[in-house]
LUMKOLDREN-511942 format. One line per 3 residues: number of its first residue (from 1); their letters; for each residue x, y, z of N, C-alpha, C, O. Coordinates in steps of 0.02 Angstrom, whole numbers, plus 50000, padded with zeros to 5 digits. Layout:
! residues N
NUM	a	X/Y/Z/X/Y/Z/X/Y/Z/X/Y/Z  ...
This chain:
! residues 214
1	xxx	60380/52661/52395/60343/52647/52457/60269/52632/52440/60233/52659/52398  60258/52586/52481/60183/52564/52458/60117/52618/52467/60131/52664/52505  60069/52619/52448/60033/52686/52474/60002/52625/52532/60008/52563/52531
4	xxx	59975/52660/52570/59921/52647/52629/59830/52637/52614/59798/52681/52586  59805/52588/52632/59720/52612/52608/59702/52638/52663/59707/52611/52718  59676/52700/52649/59646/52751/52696/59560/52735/52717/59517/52733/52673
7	xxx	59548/52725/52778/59479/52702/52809/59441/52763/52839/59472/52813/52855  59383/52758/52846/59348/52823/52882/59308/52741/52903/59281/52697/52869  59322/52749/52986/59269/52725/53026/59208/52754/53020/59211/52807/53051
10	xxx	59129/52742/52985/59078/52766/53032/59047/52711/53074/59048/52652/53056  59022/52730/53126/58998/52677/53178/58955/52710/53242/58998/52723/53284  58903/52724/53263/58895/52748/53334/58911/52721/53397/58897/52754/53447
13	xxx	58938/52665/53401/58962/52643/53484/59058/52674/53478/59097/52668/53431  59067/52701/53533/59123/52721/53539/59180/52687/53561/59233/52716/53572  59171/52617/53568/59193/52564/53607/59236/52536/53549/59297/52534/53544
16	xxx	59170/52508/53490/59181/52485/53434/59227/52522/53393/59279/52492/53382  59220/52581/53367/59246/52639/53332/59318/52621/53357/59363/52617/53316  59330/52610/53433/59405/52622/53462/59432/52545/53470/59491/52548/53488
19	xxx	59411/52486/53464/59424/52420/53443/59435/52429/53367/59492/52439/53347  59388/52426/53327/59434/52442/53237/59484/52467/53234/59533/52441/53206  59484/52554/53278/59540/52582/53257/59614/52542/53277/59661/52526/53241
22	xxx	59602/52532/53357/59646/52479/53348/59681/52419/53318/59741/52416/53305  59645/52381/53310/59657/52313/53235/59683/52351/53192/59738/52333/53169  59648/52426/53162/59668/52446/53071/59743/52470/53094/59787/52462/53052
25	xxx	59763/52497/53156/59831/52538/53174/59882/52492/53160/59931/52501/53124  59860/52428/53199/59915/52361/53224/59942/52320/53134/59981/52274/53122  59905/52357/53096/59917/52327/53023/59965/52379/52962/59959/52438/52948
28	xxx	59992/52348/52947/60065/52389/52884/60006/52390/52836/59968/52341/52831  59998/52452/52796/59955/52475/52750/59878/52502/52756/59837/52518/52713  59877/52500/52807/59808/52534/52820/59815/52585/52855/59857/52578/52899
31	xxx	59782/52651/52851/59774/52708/52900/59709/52747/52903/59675/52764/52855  59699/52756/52961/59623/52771/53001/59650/52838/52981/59702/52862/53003  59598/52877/52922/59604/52930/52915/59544/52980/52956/59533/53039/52942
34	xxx	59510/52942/53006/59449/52984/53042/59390/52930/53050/59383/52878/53017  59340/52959/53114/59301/52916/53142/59227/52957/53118/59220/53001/53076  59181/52925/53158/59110/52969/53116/59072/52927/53179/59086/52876/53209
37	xxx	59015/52974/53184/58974/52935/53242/58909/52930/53229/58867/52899/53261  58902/52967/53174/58821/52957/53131/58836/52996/53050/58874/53039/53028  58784/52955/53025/58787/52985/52943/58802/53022/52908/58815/53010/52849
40	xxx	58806/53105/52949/58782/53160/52908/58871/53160/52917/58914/53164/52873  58877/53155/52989/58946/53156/53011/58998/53105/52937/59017/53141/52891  59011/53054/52933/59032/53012/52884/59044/53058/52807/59094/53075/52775
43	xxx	58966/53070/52796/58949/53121/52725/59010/53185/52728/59045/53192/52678  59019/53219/52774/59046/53269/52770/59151/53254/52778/59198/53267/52742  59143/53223/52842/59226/53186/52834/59244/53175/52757/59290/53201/52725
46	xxx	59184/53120/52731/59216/53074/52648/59245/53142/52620/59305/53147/52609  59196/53198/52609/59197/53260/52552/59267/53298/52585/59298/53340/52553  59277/53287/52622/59348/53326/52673/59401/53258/52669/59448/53267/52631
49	xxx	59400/53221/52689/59451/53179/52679/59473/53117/52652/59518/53084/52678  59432/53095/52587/59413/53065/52532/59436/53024/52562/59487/53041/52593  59413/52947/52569/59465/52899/52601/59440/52840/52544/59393/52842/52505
52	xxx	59484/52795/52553/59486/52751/52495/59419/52695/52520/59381/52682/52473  59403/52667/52578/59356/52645/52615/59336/52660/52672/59370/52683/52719  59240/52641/52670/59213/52668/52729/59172/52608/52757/59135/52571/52724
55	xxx	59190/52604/52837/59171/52546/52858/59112/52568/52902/59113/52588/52960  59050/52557/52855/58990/52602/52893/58965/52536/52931/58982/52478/52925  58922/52566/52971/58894/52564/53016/58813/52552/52977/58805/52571/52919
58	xxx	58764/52524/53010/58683/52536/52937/58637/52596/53000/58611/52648/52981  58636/52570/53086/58611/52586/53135/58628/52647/53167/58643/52643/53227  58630/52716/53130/58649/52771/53163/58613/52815/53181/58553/52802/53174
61	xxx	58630/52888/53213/58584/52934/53239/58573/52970/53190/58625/52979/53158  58504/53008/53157/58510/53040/53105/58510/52995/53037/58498/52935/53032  58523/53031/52996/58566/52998/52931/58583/52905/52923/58643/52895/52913
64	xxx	58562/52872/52924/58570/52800/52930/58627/52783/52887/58654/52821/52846  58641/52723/52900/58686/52702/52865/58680/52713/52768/58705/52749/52725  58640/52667/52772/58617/52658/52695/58613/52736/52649/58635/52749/52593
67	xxx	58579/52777/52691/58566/52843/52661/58621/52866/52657/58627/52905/52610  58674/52857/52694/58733/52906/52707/58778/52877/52631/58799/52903/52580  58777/52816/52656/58809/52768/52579/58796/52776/52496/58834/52777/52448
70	xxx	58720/52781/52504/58688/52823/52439/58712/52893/52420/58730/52897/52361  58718/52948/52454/58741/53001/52457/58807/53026/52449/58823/53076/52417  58854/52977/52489/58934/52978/52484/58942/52947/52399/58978/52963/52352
73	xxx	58902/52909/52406/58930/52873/52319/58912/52908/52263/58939/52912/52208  58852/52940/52291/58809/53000/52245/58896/53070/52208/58905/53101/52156  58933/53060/52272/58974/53127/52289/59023/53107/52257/59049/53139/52211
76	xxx	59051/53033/52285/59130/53025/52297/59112/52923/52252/59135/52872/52277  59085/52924/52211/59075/52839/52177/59158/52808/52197/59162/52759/52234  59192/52826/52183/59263/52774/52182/59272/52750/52251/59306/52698/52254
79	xxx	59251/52773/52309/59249/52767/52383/59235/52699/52390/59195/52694/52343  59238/52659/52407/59219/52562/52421/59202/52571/52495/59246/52584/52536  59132/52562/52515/59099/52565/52572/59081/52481/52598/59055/52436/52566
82	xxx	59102/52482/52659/59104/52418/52675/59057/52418/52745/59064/52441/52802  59016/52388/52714/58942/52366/52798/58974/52340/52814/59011/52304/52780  58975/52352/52906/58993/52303/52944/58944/52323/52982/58937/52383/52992
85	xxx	58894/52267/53017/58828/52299/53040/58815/52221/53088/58851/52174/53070  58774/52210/53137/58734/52159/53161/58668/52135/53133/58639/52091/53164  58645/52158/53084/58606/52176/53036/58603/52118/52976/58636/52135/52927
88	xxx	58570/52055/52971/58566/52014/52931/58493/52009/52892/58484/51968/52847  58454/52046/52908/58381/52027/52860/58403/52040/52802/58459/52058/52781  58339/52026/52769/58347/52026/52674/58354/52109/52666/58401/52133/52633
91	xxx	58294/52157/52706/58292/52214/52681/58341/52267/52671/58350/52315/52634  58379/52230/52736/58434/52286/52768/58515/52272/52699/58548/52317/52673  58522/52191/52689/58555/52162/52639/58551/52204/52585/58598/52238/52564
94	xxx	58473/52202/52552/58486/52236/52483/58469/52315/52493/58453/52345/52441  58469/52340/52533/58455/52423/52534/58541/52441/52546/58561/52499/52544  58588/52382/52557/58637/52393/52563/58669/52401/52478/58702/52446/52452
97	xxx	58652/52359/52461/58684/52350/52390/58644/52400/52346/58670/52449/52320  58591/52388/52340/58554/52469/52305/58590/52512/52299/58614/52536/52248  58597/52527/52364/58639/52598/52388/58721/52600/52349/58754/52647/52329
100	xxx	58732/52540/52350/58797/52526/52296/58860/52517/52349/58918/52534/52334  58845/52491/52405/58888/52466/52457/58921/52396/52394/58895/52366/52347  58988/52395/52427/59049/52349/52414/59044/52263/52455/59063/52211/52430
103	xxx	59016/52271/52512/59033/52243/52541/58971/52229/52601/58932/52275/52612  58965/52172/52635/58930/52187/52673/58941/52104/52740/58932/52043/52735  58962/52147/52791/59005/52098/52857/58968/52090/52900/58954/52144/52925
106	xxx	58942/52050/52922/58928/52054/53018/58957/52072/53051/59014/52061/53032  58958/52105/53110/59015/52115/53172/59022/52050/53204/58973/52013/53195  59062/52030/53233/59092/51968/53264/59132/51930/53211/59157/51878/53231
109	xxx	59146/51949/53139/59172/51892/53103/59248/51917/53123/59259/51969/53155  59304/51867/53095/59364/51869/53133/59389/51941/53116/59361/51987/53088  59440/51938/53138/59481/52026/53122/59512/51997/53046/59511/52036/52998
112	xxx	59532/51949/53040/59586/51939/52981/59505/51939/52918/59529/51942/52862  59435/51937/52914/59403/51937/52857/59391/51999/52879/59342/52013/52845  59402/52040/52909/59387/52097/52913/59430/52138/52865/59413/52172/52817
115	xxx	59479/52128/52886/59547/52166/52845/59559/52131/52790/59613/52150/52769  59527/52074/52744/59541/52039/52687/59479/52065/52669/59471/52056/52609  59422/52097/52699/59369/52113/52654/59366/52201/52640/59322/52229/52606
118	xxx	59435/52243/52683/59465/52314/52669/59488/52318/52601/59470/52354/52554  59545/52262/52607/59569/52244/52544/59543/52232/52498/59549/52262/52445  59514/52192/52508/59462/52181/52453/59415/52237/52401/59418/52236/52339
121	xxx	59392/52264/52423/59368/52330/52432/59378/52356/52387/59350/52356/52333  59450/52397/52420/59481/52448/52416/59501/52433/52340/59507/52477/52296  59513/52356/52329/59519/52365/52259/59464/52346/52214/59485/52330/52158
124	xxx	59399/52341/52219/59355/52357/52153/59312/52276/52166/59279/52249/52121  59321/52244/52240/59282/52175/52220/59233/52186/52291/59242/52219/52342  59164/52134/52263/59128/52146/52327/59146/52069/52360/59173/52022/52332
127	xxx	59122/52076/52429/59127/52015/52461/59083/52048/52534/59088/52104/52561  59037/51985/52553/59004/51964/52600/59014/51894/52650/59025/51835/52637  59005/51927/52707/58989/51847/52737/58966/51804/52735/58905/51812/52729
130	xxx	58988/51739/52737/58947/51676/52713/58897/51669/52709/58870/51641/52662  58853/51704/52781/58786/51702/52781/58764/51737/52726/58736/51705/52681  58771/51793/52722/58737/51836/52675/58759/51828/52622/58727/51857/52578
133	xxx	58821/51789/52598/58833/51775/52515/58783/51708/52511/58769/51692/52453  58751/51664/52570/58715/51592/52524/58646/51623/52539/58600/51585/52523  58623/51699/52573/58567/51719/52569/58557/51743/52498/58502/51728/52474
136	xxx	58598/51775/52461/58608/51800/52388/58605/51758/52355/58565/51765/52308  58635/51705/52359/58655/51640/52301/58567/51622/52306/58532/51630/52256  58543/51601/52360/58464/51568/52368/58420/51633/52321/58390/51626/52268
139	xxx	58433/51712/52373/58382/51742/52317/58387/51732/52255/58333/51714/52232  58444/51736/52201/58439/51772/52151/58421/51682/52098/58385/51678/52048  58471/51605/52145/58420/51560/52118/58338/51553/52115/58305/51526/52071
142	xxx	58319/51576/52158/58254/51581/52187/58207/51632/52116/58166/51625/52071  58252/51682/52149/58212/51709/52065/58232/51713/52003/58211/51760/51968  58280/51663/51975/58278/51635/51923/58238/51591/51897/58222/51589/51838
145	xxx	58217/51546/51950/58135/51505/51954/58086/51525/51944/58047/51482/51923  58061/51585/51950/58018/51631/51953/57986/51649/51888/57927/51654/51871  58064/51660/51849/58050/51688/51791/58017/51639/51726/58056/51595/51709
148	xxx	57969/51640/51697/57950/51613/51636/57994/51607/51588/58007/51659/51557  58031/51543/51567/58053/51534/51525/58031/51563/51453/57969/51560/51454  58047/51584/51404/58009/51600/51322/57993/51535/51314/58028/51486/51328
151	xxx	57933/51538/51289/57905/51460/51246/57888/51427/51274/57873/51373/51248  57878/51436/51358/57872/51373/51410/57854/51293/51387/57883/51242/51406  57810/51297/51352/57788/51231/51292/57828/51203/51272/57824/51142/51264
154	xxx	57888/51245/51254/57954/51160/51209/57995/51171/51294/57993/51214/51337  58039/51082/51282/58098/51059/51319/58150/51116/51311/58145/51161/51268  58187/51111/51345/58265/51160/51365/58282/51147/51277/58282/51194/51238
157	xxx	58296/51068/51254/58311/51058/51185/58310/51087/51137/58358/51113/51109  58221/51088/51113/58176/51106/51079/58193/51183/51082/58187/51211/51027  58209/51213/51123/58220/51318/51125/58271/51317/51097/58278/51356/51050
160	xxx	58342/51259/51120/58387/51256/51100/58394/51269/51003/58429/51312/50977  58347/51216/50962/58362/51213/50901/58319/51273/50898/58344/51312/50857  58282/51290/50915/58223/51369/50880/58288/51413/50878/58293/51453/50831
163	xxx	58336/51410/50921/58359/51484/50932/58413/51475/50871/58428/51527/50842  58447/51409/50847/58481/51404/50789/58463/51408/50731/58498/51427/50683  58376/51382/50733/58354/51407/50669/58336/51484/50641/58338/51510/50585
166	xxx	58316/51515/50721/58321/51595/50732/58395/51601/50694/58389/51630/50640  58432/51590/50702/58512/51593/50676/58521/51609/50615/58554/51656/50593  58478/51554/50575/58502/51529/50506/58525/51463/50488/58539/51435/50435
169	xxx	58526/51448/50538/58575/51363/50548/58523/51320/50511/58464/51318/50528  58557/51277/50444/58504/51215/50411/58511/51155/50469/58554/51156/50513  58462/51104/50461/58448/51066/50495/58534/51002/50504/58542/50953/50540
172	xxx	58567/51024/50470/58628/50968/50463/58666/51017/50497/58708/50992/50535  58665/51079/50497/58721/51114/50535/58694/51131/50625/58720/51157/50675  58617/51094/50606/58603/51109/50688/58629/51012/50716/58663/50996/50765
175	xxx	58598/50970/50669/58644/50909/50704/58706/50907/50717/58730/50878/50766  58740/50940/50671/58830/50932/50668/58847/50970/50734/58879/50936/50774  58831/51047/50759/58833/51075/50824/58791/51050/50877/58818/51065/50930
178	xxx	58738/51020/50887/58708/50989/50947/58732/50936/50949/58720/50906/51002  58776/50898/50897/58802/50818/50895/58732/50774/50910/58712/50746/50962  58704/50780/50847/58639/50738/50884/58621/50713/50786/58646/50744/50739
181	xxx	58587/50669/50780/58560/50638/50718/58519/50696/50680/58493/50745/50707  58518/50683/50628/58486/50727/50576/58407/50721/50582/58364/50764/50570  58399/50646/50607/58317/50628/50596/58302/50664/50680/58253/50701/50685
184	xxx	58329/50656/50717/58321/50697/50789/58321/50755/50763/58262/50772/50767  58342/50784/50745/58340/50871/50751/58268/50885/50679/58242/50941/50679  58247/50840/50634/58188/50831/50593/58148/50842/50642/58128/50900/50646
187	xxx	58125/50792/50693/58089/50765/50734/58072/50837/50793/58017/50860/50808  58133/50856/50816/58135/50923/50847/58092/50966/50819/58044/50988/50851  58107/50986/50743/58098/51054/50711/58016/51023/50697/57973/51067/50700
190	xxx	57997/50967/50686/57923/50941/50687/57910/50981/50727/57893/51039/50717  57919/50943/50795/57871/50966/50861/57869/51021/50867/57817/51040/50894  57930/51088/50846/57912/51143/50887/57860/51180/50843/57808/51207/50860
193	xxx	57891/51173/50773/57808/51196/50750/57751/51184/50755/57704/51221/50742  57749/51116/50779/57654/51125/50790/57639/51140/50868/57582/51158/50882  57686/51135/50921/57704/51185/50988/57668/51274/50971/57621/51308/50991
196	xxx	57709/51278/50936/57688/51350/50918/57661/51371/50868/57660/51431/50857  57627/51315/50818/57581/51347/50779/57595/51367/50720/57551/51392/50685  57661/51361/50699/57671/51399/50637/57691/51340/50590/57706/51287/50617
199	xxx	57694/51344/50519/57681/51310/50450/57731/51312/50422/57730/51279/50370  57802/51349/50438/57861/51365/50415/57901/51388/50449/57890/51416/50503  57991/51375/50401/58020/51378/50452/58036/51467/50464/58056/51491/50517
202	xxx	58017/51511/50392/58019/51570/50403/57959/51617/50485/57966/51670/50515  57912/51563/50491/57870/51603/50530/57906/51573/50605/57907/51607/50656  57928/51521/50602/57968/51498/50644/58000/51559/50688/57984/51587/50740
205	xxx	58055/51564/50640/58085/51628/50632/58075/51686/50684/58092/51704/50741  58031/51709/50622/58002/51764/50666/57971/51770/50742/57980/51814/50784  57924/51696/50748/57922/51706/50820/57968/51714/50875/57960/51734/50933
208	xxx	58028/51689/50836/58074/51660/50903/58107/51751/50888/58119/51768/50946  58122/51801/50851/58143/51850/50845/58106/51889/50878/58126/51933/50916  58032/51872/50863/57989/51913/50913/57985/51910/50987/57954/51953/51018
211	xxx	58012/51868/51013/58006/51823/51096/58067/51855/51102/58081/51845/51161  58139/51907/51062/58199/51901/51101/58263/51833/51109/58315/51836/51143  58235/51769/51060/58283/51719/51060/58342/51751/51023/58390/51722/51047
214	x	58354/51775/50998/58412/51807/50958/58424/51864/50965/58470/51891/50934
């Protein structure tokens, strides 16, 4: 027999709490092992009735969402906590994931990504709503931009052969792997030394060991 994934509603509207429970009942493999109506409430159910996911709430009385999430995971880590919140800013997003939330939903999305994002969960993957997965995709491109390349001074190329000569790689085994001419990759290993100043290919070397290229 299949096991069941066991849910602990937390949520403070009582309306809501009794709409989920409904949907999670009307489904083969899921069971509402208990409801919660604020944080502290949630914290104490998990430690009493360990449930495999918790579909918090972020907006509660007391104990907030996020805190309650930090704390339960603090207690019970294997638990897969799933935001489902009205709640879309950046702050509320990553104080979610900090906290080491699984998941993170709007209310209104359909019942069927609701229960494909239980599932989900319950077994070890995160997933968000569209909105908030191309808010993630933008931050974390965003601050990949941010970051200073090593060497900013040479082309994408040019880091490319430093980090082979960081290697060990002679100049014929860096053409033969970049597929590029021997007098090109000459021409390369020219420029980056006088880029950075050094007289050899040993000091070469070292800088690029010193910067972390290898």
């Amino acid at each position: 027999m299949e096991e069941c994934i066991r849910v602990l509603i937390a949520d403070d509207h009582p309306l809501y709490r009794k709409g989920l429970r409904g949907l999670l009942e009307s489904v083969t493999g899921i069971e509402v092992v208990g409801e919660a109506a604020e944080g502290q409430e949630a914290i104490a159910l998990t430690e009493h009735l360990q449930p495999d996911v918790i579909l918090m709430d972020i907006h509660m009385p007391g104990v907030n969402g996020i805190e309650a999430t930090r704390r339960i995971l603090h207690m019970s880590p294997s638990v897969g906590v799933l935001v489902l919140t009205m709640y879309e800013d950046d702050d509320s997003v990553f104080a979610a994931m900090r906290a080491g939330a699984r998941g993170y939903l709007l209310k209104g999305v359909d019942q069927e990504e609701v229960l494909r994002a239980i599932n989900a969960v319950s077994s070890g993957e995160a997933i968000f709503s569209p909105s908030i997965a191309r808010r993630l995709i933008h931050y974390f491109s965003t601050l990949e931009k941010t970051v200073s390349p090593v060497f900013p001074e040479l082309t994408d190329r040019e880091r490319e052969v430093l980090i082979l000569i960081a290697q060990g790689h002679t100049n014929a085994a860096i053409a033969e792997k970049l597929v590029l001419s021997p007098k090109t990759v000459r021409n390369n290993v020219s420029t980056i030394f006088s880029k950075l100043q050094v007289a050899s290919r040993a000091e070469a070397i070292i800088r690029a060991r010193d910067a972390g290229l290898t």
